[in-house]
ZASEVEX-653170 format. One line per 8 residues: number of its first residue (from 1); their letters; for each residue x, y, z of C-alpha. Coordinates in pm, 1 decimal, padded with zeros to 6 digits. Example, Ala and Ser with C-alpha at 12.3 -4.5 7.8 and 13.67 -1.06 7.14 Angstrom:
REM residues 2
1	as	01230.0/-00450.0/00780.0  01367.0/-00106.0/00714.0
This chain:
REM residues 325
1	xxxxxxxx	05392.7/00041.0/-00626.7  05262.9/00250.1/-00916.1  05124.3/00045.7/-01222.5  05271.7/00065.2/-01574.3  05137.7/00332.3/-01778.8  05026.0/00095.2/-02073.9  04861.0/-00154.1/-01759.2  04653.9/00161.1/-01585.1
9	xxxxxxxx	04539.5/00323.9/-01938.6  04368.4/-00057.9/-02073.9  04218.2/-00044.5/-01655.8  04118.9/00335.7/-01728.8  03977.7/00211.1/-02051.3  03812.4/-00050.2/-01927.6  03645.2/00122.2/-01633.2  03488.1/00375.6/-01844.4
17	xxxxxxxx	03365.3/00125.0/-02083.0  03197.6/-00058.1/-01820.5  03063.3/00289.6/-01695.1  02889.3/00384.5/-02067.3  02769.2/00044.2/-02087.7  02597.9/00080.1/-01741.6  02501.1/00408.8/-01905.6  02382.8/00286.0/-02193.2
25	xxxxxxxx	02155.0/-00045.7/-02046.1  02021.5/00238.4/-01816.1  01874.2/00491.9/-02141.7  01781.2/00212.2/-02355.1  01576.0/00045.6/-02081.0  01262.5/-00058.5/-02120.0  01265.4/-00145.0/-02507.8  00949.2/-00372.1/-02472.3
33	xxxxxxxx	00629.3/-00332.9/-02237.6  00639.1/-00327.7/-01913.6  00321.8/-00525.6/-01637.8  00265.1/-00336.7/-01356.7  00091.7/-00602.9/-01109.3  -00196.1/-00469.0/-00896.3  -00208.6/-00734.3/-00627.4  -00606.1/-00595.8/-00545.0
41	xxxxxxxx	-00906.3/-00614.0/-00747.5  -00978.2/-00338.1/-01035.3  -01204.2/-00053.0/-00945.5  -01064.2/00050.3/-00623.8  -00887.0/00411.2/-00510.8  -00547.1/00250.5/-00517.3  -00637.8/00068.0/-00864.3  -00695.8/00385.0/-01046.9
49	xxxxxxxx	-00391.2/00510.4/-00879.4  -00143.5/00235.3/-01024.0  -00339.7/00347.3/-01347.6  -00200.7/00710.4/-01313.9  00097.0/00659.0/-01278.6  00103.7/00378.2/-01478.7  00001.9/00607.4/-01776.5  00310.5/00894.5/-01695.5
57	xxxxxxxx	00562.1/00614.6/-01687.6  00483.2/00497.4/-01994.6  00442.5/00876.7/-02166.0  00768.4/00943.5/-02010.1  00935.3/00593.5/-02114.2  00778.9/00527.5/-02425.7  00698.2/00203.6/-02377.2  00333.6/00035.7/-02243.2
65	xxxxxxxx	00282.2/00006.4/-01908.6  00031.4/-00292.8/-01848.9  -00171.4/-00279.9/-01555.0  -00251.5/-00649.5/-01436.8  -00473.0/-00719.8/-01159.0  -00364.0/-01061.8/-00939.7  -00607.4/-01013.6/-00670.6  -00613.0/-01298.8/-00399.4
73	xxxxxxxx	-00530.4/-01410.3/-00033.0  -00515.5/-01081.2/00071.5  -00297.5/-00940.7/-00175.8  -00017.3/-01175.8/-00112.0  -00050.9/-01375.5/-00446.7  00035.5/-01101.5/-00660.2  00316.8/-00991.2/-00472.8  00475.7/-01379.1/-00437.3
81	xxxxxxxx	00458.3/-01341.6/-00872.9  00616.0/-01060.9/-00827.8  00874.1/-01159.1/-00591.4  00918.5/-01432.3/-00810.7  00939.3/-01304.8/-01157.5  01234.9/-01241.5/-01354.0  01460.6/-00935.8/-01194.3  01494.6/-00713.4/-01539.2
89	xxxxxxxx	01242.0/-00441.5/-01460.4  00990.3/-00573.5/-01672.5  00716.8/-00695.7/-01421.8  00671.5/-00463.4/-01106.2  00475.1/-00484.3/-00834.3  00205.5/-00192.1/-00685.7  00330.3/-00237.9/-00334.1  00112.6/-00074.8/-00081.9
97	xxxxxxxx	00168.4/-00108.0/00313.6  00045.1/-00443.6/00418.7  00313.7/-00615.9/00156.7  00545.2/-00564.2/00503.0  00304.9/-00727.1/00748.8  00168.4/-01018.9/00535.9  00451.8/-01259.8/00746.3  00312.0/-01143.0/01037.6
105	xxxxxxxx	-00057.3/-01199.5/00985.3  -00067.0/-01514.6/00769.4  00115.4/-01840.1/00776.6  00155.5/-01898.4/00381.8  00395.1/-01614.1/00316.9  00638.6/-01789.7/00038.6  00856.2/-01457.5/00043.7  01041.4/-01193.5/00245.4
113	xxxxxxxx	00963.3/-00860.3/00167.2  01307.0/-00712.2/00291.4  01470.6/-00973.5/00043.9  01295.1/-01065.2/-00215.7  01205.5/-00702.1/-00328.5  01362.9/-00399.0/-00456.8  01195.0/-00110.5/-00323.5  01168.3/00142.5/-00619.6
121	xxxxxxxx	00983.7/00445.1/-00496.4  00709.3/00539.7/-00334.9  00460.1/00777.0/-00464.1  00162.9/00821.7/-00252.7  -00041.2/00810.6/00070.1  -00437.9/00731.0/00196.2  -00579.2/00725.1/00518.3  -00788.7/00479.8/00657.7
129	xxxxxxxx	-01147.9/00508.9/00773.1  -01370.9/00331.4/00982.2  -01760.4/00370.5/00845.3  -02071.0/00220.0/00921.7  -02414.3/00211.8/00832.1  -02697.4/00517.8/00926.9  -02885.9/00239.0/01181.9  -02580.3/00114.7/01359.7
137	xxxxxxxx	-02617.7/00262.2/01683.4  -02285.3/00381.5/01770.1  -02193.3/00745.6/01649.4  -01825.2/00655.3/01726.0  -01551.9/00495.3/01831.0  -01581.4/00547.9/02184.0  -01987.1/00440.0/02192.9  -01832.7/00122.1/01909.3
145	xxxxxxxx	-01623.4/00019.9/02214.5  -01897.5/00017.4/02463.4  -02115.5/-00132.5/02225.0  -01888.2/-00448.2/02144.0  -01829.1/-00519.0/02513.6  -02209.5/-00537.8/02528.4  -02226.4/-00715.9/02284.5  -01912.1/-00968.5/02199.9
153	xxxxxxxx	-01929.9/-01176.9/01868.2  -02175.9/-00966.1/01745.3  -02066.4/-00681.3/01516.7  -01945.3/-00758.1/01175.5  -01666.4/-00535.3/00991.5  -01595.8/-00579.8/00624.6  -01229.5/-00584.7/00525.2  -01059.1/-00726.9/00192.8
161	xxxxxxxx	-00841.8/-00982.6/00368.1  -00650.6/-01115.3/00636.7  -00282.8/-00948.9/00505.6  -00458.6/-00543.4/00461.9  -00394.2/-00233.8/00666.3  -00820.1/-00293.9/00723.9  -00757.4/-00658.1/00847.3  -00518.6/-00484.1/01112.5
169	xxxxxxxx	-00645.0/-00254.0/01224.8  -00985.2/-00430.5/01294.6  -00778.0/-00736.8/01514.4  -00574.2/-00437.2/01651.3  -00871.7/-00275.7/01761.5  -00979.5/-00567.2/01948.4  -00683.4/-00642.0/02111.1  -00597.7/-00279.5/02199.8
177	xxxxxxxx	-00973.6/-00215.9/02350.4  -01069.7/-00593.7/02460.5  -01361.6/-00603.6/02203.2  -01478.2/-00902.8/01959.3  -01564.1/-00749.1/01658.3  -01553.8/-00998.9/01383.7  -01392.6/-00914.8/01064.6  -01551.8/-01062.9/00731.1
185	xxxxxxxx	-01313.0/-01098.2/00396.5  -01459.7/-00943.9/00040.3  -01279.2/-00937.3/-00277.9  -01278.7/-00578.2/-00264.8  -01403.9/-00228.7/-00200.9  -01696.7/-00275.7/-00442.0  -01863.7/-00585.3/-00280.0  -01808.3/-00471.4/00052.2
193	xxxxxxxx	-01979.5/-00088.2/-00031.1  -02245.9/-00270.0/-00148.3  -02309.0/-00447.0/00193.2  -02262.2/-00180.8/00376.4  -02522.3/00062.4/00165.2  -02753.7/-00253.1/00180.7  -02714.6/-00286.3/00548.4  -02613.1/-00647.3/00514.6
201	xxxxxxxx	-02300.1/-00548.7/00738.4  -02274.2/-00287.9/00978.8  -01902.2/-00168.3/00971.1  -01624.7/-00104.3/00697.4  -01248.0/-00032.1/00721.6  -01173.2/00175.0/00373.2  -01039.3/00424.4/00200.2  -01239.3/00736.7/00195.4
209	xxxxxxxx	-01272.5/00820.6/-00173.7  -01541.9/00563.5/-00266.8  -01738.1/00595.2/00037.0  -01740.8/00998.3/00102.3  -02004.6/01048.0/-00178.3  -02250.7/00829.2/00021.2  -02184.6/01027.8/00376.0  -02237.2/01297.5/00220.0
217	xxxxxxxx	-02620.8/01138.0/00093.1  -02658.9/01048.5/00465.6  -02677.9/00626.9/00381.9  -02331.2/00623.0/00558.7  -02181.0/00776.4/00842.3  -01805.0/00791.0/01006.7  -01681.2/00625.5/01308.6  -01334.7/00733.9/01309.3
225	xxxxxxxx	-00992.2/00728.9/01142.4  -00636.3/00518.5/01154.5  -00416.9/00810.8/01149.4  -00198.7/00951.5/01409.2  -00399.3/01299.6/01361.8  -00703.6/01392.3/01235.0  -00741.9/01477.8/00878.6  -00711.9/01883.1/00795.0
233	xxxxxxxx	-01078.7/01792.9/00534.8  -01258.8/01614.0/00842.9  -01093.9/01797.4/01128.9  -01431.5/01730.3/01357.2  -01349.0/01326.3/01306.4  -01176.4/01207.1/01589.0  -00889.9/00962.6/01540.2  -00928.6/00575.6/01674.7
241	xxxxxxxx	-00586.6/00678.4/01934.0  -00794.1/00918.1/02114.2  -01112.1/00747.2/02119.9  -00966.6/00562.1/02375.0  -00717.0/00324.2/02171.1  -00379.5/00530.8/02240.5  -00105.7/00476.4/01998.9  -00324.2/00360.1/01716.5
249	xxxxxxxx	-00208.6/00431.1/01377.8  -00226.3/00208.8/01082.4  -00089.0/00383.6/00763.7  -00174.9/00275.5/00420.4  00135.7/00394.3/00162.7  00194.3/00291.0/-00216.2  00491.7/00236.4/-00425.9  00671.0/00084.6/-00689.1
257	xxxxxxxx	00898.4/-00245.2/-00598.8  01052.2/-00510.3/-00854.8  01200.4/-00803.0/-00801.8  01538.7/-00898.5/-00572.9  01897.8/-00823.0/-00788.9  01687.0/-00572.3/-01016.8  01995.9/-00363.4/-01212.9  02031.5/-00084.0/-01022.5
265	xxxxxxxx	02059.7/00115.6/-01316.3  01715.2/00023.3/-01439.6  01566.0/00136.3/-01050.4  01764.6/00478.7/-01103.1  01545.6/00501.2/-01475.7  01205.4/00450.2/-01299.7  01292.4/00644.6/-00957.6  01386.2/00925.1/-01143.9
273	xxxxxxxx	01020.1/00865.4/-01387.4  00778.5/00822.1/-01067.4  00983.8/01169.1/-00941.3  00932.5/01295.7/-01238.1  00540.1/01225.5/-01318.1  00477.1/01280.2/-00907.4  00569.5/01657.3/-00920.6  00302.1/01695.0/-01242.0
281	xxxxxxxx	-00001.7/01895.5/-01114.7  -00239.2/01706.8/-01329.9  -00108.9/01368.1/-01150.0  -00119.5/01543.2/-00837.9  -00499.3/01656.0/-00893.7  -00611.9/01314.4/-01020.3  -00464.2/01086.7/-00751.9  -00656.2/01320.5/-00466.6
289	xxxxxxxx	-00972.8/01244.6/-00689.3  -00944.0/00880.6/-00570.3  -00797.4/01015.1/-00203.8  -00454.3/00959.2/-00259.3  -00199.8/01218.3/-00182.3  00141.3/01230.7/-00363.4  00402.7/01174.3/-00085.1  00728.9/01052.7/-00299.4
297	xxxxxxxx	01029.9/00908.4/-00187.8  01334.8/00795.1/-00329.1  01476.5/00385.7/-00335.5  01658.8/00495.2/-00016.4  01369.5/00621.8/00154.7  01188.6/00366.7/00033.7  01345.3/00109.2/00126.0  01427.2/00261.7/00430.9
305	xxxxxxxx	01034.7/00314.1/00543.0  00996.1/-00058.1/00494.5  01219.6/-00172.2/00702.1  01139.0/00051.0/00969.5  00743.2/00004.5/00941.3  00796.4/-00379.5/00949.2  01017.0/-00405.7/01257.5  00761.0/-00165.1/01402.0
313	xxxxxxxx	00432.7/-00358.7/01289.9  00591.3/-00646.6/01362.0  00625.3/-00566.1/01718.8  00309.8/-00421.7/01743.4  00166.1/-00712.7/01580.2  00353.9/-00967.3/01868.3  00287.1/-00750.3/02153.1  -00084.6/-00776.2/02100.6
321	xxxxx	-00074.5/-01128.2/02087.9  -00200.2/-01155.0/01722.4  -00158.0/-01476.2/01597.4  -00123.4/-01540.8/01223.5  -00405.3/-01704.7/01052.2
């Protein structure tokens, strides 16, 4: 049955205004400030990063971007605000790779991280790295294995909290290669260097960028990395999967997520920004400064990586018989 002419035109009508409205909430957006919520403590690699990019969107948008550090259980408070705050675009969320395995790992969760966020995009990469100090006596993972089963209880490795990629992949490791190393919480990178260079803990899960300087002075030395291959700038550093751990890969990612029932028009506005201020050179130079390497991908990708890493991690995480503390 074909409608009226008079009938279709007021639908026609009112389709397209409900089209430039769309249109219109989406170019107007944001018209006030924007916090960007760093659930980790300032000073870090993927700090400054946030900062970055922080600084494009809000060249590009023309509003302030507020960086806002919520540090705390492991991450997971700042990403529970987050998950809780008001879904209009104006408080985001620096979402980096253990937001998907905090459920897994600790038993004070108070959100779901396939459901109560809107993956945005994701803009960059790190790997992680295993480091310890000069008078440690393993050179390596292999001789760290052989070490710990001589010596169970005993070894000490600094990570900042039970919910990071650093708090994995040290239980991991034990499970994976029937060691006890013991892993010891900081409040961040910064605190935990500091042990390290003072020799006040042997071992350190971290991100290279902060570290490197002091290898390089010969007060620290590498053990091995997370990554499924070895790293093109270290290719003599053998990965923790072929030191005898096979399948061992814990990847640390960062993006942008807001809160659940976001308008999708205003994720299309920042997508299309973090796109925008990833394929800038000077961005590009400045996040490998701090080790980060721009790897962007759309919502869809986005949102499709976290679903896939957390059925994956969350298997991997059940298989080994980690419990969550």
């Amino acid at each position: 049955m074909q409608l009226p002419r008079r009938k279709f035109l007021c639908l026609a009508a009112s389709a397209a205004a409900c089209a430039v409205s769309r249109l219109a909430k989406a170019q107007a957006y944001p018209t006030r400030p924007v916090t960007l919520i760093v659930p980790i403590a300032a000073g870090g690699g993927l700090d400054t990063g946030a900062r970055i990019l922080a600084e494009k969107l809000q060249d590009k948008l023309q509003q302030p971007f507020v960086v806002e550090n919520r540090p705390g259980a492991g991450s997971t408070l700042g990403s529970t605000y987050v998950a809780r705050a008001k879904p209009d675009g104006y408080t985001l969320l620096l979402m980096d790779s253990s937001t998907i395995w905090m459920k897994w790992l600790t038993k004070n969760v108070t959100f779901d991280v396939i459901n109560d966020l809107t993956p945005v995009a994701m803009f960059a990469n790190t790997p992680l790295v295993l480091f310890a100090h000069p008078t440690f006596a393993p050179n390596d993972v292999v001789e760290l294995i052989a070490y710990s089963k001589a010596n169970p209880g005993k070894v000490s490795v600094a990570t900042p909290g039970v919910t990071t990629p650093h708090h994995l992949a040290t239980v991991w490791l034990n499970t994976a290669a029937r060691i006890e190393l013991m892993p010891v919480p900081y409040r961040g990178a910064a605190p935990a260097l500091n042990d390290l260079l003072g020799g006040q803990i042997p071992l350190m899960w971290a991100t290279p960028v902060a570290v490197m300087p002091f290898v390089e002075q010969g007060r620290v030395k590498l053990l091995g990395v997370a990554t499924k291959e070895r790293i093109p700038t270290w290719p003599q550093m053998a990965t923790v999967a072929e030191s005898g751990v096979p399948g061992f890969a814990v990847d640390i990612w960062l993006g942008i997520a807001a809160p659940a029932n976001v308008p999708p028009e205003v994720v299309t506005r920042l997508d299309q920004a973090i796109r925008e201020a990833c394929e800038l050179p000077e961005v590009r130079k400045r996040m490998s400064t701090v080790g980060l390497n721009i790897d962007y991908r759309n919502s869809t990708q986005f949102h499709e990586l976290i679903v896939s890493d957390h059925q994956k991690y969350g298997t991997i995480i059940r298989e080994a018989g980690i419990q969550p503390e």
